[in-house]
N, C-alpha and C positions, 0 to 999 in steps of 0.2 A: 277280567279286571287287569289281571299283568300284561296283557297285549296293549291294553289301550293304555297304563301309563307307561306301555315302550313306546308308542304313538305319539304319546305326548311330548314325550324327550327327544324322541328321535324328529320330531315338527318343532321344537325348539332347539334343537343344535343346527339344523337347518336354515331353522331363520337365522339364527347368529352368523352364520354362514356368509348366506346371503347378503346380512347386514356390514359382514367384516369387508368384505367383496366390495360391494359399493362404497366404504367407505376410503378403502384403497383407490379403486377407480377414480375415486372424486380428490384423492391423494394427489395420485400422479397426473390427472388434469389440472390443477391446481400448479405443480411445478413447472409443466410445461411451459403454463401460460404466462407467469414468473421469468422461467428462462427467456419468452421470446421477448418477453417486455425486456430484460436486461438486453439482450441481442440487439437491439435497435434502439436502447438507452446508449449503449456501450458496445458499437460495433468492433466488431476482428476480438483479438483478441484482450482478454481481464488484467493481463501485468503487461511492464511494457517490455515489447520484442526487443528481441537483443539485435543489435547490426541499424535499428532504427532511428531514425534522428530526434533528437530530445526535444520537443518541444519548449522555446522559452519564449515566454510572454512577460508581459510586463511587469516589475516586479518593484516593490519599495524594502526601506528599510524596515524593521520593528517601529522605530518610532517615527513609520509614514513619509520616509525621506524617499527618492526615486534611487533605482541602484542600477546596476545593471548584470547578466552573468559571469561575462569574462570566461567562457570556457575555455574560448580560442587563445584568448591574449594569455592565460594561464602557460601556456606551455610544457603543461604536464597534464596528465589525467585528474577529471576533476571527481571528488567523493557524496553525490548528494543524499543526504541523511532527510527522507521525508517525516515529517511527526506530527502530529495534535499536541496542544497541551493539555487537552481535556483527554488524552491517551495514556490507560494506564502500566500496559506494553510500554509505549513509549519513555515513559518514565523509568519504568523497570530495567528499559534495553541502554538507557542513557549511559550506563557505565560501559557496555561493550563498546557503542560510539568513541567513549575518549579514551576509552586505551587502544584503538583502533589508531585513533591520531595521536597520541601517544608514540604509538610505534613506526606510524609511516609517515608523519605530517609535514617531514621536508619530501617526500616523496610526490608525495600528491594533493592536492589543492582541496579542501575540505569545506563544503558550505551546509547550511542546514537548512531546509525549506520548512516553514509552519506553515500547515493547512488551515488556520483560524484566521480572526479578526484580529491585527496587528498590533492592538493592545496585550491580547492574550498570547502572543507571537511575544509580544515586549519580556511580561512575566515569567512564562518558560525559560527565556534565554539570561534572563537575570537570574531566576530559583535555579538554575542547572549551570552556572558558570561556565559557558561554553566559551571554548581557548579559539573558537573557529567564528566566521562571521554567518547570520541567519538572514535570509528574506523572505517577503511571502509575497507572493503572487497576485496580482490587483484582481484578477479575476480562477478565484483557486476552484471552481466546478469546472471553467475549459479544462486551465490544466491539470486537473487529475483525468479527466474525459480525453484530452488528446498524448498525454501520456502514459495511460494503462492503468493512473494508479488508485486503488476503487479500494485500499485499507492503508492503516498505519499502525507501527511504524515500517517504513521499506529504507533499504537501502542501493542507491544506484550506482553503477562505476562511468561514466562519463568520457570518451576519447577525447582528445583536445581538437577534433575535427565534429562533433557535439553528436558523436553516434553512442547510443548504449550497449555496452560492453558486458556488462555485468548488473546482475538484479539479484536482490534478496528481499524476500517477507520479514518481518520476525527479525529474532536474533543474530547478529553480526560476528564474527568472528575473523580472527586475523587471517585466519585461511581464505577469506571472500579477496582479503589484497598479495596478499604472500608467494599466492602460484600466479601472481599477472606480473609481467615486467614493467615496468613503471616509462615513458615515452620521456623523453626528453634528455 
């Protein structure tokens, strides 16, 4: 009798075994095919390359006017603050944004990009009193697809010849401008 309910335990830690087994297998096949889907959603690389040239597409104001980026004609390095307003990071991160310009905004040229519908692009930049001008993008699935940027909020450093210098996730801090010497 004690053999066969070791039998029984020991064919049921087995099976769980087994079952654990497969269900990992079925784990990591699952990621795979995830990954290759993003791979050829979002070829090269997830953030954008540094040294790379910025993609800029067309862009309006918040309330739908045409704008343009002016990286070149800035003459300084430019600061792009990417955001949602339906981002609660974003919201959170808002204050390191304006003591960032704050502290450097004769240095360097500051713009905000919203990844939404330019109404909601409008509201953000009204409820957050931004001291810097916002656009968004006519078409914001290229450009997050042709410039790396696949979360928010990020922040980018911009040359004034439109290559990326500098990329942040997440939170900003004055050390992302502090150790770059400012061009102009």
């Amino acid at each position: 009798m004690r053999q066969r309910r070791f039998l029984t335990y020991s064919t049921l830690v087995h099976l769980l075994l087994v079952l654990l087994t497969a269900a990992l297998l079925f784990v990591g096949h699952q990621n795979r095919q995830w990954n290759e889907a993003l791979d050829t959603a979002f070829p090269g690389d997830r953030t954008p390359a540094l040294g790379s040239s910025f993609a800029r597409l067309e862009i309006t104001t918040p309330d739908d006017r045409p704008a343009v980026w002016g990286i070149e004609a800035a003459g300084k390095p430019t600061v792009l603050f990417l955001f949602s307003a339906n981002c609660a990071s974003c919201n959170t991160h808002l204050d390191a944004w304006l003591d960032l310009y704050d502290q450097f905004g004769e240095e360097y040229r500051f713009l905000g990009v919203g990844l939404d519908p330019t109404s909601q692009v409008a509201d953000f930049v009204e409820r957050s009193a931004l001291p810097f001008p916002a656009v968004v993008p006519k078409d914001r699935r290229l450009f997050q697809q042709l410039n790396g940027i696949h979360a928010v909020p990020q922040t980018l450093l911009i040359d004034p010849a439109g290559l990326v210098t500098r990329h942040r996730a997440g939170r900003v801090s004055a050390d992302f401008l502090a150790r770059t010497a400012p061009a102009g």
